[in-house]
C-alpha positions in Angstrom: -50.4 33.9 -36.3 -52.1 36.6 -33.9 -52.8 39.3 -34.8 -51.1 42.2 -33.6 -52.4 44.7 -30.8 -49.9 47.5 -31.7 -51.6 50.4 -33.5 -49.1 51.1 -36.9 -49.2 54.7 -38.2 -47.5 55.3 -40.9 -44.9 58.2 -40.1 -41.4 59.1 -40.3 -41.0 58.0 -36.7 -42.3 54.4 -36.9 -40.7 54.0 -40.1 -37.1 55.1 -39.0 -37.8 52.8 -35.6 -38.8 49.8 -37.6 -35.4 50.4 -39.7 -33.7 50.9 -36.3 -34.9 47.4 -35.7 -34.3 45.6 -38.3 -30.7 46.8 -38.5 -30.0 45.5 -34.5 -30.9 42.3 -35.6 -28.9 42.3 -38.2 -26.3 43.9 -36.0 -26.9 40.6 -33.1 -27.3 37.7 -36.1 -23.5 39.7 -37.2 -22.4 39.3 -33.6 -23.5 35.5 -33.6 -21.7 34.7 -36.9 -18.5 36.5 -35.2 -18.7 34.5 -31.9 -19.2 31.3 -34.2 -16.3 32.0 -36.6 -14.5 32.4 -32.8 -15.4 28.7 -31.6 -15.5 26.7 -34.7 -11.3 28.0 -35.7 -10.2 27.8 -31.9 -12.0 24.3 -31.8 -10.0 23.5 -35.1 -7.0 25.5 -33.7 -6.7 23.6 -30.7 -7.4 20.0 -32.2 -4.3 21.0 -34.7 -2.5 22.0 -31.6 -2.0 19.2 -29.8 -1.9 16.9 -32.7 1.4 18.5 -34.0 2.6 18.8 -30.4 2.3 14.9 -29.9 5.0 14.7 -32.7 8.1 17.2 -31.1 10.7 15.1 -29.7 11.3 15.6 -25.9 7.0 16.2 -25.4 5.9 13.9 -22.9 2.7 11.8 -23.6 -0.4 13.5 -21.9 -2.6 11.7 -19.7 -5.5 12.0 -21.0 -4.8 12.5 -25.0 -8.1 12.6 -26.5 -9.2 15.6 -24.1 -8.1 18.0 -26.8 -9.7 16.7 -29.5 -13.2 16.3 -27.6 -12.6 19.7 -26.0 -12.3 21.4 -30.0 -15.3 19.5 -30.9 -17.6 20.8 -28.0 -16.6 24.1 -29.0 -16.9 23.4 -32.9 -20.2 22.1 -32.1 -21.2 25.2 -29.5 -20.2 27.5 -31.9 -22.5 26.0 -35.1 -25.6 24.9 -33.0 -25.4 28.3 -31.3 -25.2 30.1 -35.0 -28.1 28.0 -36.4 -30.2 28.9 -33.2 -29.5 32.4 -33.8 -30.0 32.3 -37.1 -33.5 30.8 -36.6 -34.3 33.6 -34.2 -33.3 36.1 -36.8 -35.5 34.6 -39.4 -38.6 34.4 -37.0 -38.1 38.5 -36.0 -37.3 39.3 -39.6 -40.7 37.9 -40.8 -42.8 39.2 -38.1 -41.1 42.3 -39.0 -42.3 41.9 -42.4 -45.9 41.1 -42.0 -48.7 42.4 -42.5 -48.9 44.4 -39.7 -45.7 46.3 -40.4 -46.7 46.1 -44.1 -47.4 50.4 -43.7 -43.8 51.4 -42.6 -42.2 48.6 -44.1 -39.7 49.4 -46.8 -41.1 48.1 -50.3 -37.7 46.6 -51.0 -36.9 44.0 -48.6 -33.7 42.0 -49.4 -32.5 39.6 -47.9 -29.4 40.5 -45.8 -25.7 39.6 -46.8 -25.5 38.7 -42.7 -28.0 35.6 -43.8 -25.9 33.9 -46.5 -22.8 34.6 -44.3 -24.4 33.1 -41.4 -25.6 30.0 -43.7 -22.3 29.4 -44.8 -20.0 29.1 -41.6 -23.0 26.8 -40.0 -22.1 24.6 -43.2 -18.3 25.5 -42.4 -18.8 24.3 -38.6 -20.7 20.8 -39.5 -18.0 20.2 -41.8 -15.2 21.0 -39.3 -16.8 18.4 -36.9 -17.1 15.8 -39.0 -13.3 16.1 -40.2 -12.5 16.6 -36.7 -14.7 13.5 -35.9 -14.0 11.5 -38.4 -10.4 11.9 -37.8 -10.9 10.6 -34.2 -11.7 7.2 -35.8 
């Protein structure tokens, strides 16, 4: 890892901005996991859609019928690669954040935030939404 060219003082200033920072990427990771939620249940939504609209009486057969099903998959899948990607960025900021560099304005206490489980468990929500979706296809 390089080392870092910043000079670190420890003062109520750099302290407060390195909170500030820490709490935006929290604040973007929450924004991911809210787009994600977003694309992974109007993926789903729209797979359920069209599979319960096939079976009203009077709906004409659609040309192309697996288009709606391949469409909620691309956005199932959009919606989890782009969380894991974004949850990888997090993690990379978050521990340059708490290195050694840092290590003087740093808090002592450094949890882990609730944003990081929540964003671990709808990427697990997605994959499994794209494999019942795709699996389904079969």
């Amino acid at each position: 890892m390089a080392t870092s060219t910043l000079e670190v003082r420890p003062t109520s200033d750099s302290h407060f901005a390195w909170l500030r920072t820490k709490m935006s990427c929290d604040r973007t990771l929450m924004s991911w996991v809210r787009t994600a939620v977003s694309m992974v249940g109007f993926g789903f939504t729209i797979v359920q859609f069209f599979d319960r609209f096939k079976s009203i009486e009077g709906v004409k057969e659609a040309a192309h019928t697996g288009a709606p099903r391949l469409l909620g998959m691309m956005l199932i899948g959009a919606g989890t690669i782009g969380l894991a990607i974004s949850l990888w960025q997090y993690h990379t900021i978050v521990a340059e954040l708490r290195s050694d560099a840092y290590r003087v304005i740093a808090p002592d206490r450094q949890r882990v935030a609730p944003v990081y489980a929540l964003a671990a468990v709808t990427i697990f929500i997605g994959v499994f939404a794209f494999f019942a979706v795709a699996t389904r296809m079969m």
